[in-house]
C-alpha positions in Angstrom: 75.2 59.4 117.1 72.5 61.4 116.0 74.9 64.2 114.1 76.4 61.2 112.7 73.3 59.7 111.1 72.5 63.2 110.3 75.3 64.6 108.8 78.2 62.3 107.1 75.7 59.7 107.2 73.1 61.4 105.3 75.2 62.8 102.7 76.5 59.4 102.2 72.5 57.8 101.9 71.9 60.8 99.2 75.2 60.7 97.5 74.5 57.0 96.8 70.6 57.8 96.1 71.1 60.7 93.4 74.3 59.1 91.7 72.7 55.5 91.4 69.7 56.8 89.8 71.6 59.0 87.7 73.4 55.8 86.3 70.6 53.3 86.5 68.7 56.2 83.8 72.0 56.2 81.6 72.2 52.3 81.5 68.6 52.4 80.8 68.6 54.2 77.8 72.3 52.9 76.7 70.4 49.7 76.9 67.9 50.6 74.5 68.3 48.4 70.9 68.9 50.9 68.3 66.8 48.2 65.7 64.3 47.4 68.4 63.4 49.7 71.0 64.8 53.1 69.0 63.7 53.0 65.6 61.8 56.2 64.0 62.2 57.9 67.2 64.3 60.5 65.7 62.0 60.7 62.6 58.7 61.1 64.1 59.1 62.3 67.3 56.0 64.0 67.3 54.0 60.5 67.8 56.5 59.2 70.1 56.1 62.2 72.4 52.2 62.3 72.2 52.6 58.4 73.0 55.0 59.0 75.6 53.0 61.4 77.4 49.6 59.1 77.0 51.2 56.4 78.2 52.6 57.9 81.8 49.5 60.0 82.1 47.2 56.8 81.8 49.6 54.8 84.7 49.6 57.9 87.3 46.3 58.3 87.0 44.2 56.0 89.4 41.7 54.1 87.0 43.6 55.4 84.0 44.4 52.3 82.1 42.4 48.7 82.0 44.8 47.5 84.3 43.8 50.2 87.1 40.2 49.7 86.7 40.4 45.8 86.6 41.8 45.5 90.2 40.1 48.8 91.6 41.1 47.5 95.7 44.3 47.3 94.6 44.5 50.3 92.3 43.2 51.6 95.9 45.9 50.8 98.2 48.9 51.3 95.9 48.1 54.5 95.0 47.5 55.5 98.5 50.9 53.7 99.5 52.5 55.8 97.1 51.2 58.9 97.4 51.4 58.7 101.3 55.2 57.4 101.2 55.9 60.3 98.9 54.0 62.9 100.3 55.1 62.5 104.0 58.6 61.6 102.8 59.5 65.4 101.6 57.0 67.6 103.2 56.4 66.3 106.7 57.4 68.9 109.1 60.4 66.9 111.2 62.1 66.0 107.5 61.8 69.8 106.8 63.4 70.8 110.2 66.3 68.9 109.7 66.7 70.1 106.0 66.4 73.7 107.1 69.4 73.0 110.1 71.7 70.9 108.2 71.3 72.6 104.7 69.2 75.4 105.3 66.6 74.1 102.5 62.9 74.0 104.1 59.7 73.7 102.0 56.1 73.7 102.7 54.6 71.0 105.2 51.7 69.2 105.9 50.0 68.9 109.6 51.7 66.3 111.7 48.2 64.8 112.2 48.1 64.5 108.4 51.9 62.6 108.6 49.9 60.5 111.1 47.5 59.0 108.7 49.8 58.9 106.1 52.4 56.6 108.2 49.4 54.6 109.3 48.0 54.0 105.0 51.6 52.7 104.6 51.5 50.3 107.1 48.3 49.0 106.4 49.2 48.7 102.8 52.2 46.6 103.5 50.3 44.6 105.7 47.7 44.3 102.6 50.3 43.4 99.7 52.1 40.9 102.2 48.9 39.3 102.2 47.9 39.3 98.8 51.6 37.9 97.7 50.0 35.1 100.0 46.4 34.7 99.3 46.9 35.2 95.3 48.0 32.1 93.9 49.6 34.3 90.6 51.4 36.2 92.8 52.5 33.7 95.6 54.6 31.7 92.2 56.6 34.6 91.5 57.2 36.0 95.3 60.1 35.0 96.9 61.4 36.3 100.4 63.2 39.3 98.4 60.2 40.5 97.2 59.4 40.6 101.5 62.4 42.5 102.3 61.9 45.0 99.4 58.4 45.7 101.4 60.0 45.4 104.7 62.4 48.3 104.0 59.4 50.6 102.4 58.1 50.2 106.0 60.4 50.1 108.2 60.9 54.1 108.3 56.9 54.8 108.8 57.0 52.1 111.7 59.9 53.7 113.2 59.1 57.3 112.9 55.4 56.7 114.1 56.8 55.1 117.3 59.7 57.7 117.9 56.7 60.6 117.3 54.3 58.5 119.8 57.4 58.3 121.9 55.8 54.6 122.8 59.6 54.2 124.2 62.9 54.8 124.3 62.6 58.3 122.0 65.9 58.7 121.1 66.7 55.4 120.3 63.6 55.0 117.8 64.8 58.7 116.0 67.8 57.0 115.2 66.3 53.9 114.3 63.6 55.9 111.9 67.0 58.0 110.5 68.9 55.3 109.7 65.9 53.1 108.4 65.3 56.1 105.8 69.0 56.3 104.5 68.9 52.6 104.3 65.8 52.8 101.7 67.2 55.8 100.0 70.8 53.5 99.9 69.1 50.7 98.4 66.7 52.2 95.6 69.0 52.6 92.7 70.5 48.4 93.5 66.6 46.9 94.2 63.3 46.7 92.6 62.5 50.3 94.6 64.3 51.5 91.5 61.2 51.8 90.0 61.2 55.1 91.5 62.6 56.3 88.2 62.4 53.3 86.2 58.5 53.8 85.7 58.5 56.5 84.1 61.8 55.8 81.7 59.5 52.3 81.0 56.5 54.0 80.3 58.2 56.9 78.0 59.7 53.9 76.1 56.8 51.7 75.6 54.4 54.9 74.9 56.8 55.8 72.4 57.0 52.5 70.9 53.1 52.6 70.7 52.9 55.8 69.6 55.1 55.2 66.3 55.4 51.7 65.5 52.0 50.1 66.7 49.2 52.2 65.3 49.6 55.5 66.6 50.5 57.5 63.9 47.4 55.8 61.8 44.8 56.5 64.6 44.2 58.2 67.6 46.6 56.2 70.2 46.5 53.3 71.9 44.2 53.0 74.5 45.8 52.0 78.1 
């Protein structure tokens, strides 16, 4: 089982991972309205670069924008979520063993202890998001059990690998479980709101660029996030 969900398996999860965000970035910008969302672009790229760039820089940045600095617990929590999903996702030793057997790719690591935190943050900040989709009334009208299982398979590989590496019980069982729980997510990014993996940026490139041409930007210094 395990050189199943290893090998044919795992190509499989990254075939699907790699070719659905390839097409979900063409449809994106296919989708773009040539009178709406495209105009000037071509003539002053310049600003819609500068925009462009202003506009992701802001959003990555914790506390960049008014947004981040408005809700500074929550600017908190998702930046640690993300950072600690992404961070343990490609550099955590165990990923990096199994790259370096099965494709004989390997790249730096963090300490296992540092994995250890980082699976722990994502938990708690699922745990945390759950509840504020409950407590906050403005996000409790717009939440509906999708948005839970979107969270629940976020989580579900941190929960798994943290009890297969604690080896709380059956070890080999819960390596399999954590394997599988990861090619599921990677399976279901480019067809769920985890998309946003990509479609953040290709978002925040548009609307800097729309900014950055049409609303102001070429007549002052840029629109302030």
């Amino acid at each position: 089982m395990y050189q199943f969900v290893t090998g044919p398996l795992a190509w499989l999860a990254f075939g699907v991972f790699f070719i659905g965000l390839i097409v979900r970035t063409v449809l994106y910008i296919k989708g773009l309205n040539w009178k709406m969302d495209r105009v000037t672009y071509g003539v002053n790229t310049k600003y819609g670069v500068k925009g462009a760039f202003r506009s992701v820089i802001s959003w990555i940045l914790p506390f960049g924008t008014h947004g981040w600095r408005s809700h500074p617990v929550f600017t908190v929590i998702t930046f640690v979520f993300h950072l600690s999903l992404l961070i343990s996702a490609i550099f955590l030793p165990a990923h990096n063993y199994i790259l370096k057997q099965k494709w004989g790719v390997s790249l730096i690591t963090i300490p296992e202890a540092v994995g250890d935190i980082m699976a722990i943050a994502v938990m708690i900040a699922v745990v945390l998001f759950i509840i504020r989709r409950i407590a906050l009334t403005e996000v409790r009208i717009i939440t509906t059990a999708y948005d839970y299982l979107i969270l629940l398979i976020a989580v579900a590989p941190f929960v798994t690998g943290f009890i297969a590496y604690h080896q709380f019980f059956d070890y080999e069982l819960w390596v399999i479980l954590h394997i599988l729980s990861g090619e599921l997510m990677l399976i279901a990014i480019p067809f769920t709101k985890l998309s946003h993996f990509v479609l953040f940026f290709l978002s925040r490139i548009q609307i800097g660029m729309d900014f950055g041409i049409k609303r102001g930007g070429m007549k002052n210094s840029g629109f302030v996030w």
